[in-house]
N, C-alpha and C positions, 0 to 999 in steps of 0.2 A: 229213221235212223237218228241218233241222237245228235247235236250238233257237238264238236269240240270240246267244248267247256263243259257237255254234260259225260264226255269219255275221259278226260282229267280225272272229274271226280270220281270217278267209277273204277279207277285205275288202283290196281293192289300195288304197293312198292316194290320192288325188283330186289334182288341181292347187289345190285348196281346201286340203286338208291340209299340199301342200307351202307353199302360200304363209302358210297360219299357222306354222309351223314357223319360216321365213325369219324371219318378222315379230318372233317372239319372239326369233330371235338379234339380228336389229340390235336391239331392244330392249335386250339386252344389251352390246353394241359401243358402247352410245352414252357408258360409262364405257371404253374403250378407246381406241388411237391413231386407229381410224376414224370418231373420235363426231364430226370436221369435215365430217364427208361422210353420216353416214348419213341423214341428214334429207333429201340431195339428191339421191339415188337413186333410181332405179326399178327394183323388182322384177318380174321377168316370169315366170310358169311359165309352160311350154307343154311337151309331150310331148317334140317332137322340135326339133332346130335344122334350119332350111329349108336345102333342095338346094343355094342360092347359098354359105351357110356351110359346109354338106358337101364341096362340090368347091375353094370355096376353101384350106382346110383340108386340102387332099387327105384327107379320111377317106376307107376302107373301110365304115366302117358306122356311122349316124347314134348307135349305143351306146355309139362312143369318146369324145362330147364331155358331159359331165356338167353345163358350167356353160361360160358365156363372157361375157365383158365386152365392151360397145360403148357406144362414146366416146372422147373426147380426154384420154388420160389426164393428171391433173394436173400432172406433170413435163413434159409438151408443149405445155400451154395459155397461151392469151396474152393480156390483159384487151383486144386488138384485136381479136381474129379473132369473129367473129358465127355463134353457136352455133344450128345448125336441130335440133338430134337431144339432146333429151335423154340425161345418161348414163345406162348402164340395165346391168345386169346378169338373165341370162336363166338361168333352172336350169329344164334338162332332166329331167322329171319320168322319163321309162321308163327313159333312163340312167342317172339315179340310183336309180331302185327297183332296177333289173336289178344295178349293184352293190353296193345293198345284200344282195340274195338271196346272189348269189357271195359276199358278204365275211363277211357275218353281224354285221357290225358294225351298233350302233343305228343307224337312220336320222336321229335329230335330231341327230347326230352328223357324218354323212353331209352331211346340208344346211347345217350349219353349215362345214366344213370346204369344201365349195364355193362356198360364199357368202363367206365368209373368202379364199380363193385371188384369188377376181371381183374384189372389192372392191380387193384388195392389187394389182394388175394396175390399179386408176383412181389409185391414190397414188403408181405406180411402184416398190413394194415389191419386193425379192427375194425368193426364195423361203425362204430363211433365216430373213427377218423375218417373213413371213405362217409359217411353223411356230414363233416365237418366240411369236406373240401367240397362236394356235391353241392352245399347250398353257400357256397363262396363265391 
């Protein structure tokens, strides 16, 4: 049986793991351009994005979408319109482990960077700007 330290390593990260991981980057964002928003978000792990997002998205395969944003993103919002859906950002736990394995890049890295991308996508950011603030 392995000892310890060789069941650590061995260990896939949890949707628990992702979601502290997340938590400590907006903890971090909140001295950033997104500190207007990050208190009003929601964070969702879950494995996979559901078949409705799959085919709307025309994916191939539920491992291409890492992270996604739902909501009205703030450049479209309007202090009239009666909001039922909180906005929410969702990271794909197996898509994101599966590219970290390929990439070998740190994972809190990883989650940061698609948590960064989601967010930037509720401010109406480009993508220039969300790598502006990402290597900040």
């Amino acid at each position: 049986m392995p000892d310890t330290a060789d069941r650590r390593a061995c260990h896939s990260p949890t949707i628990g793991d992702i979601e502290e991981m997340a938590n400590e980057v907006l903890r971090d964002l909140r001295e950033s351009p997104f500190s207007q928003v990050v208190d009003q978000l929601l964070i969702r792990v879950v494995d996979f994005c559901d078949e409705e997002i799959e085919a709307e998205m025309g994916l191939e395969s539920p491992y291409e979408l890492l992270g996604l944003y739902s909501g009205v993103s703030m450049d479209k919002q309007s202090l009239f319109d009666m909001r039922t859906e909180p906005d929410m950002v969702f990271l794909y736990r197996r898509p994101i482990l599966d590219y970290w394995c390929e990439t070998g890049e740190d994972l809190r890295h990883v989650v940061r960077h698609v948590l960064i991308h989601e967010i930037g996508h509720h401010l109406g950011f480009s993508d220039e700007d969300m790598e502006a603030i990402e290597n900040s």
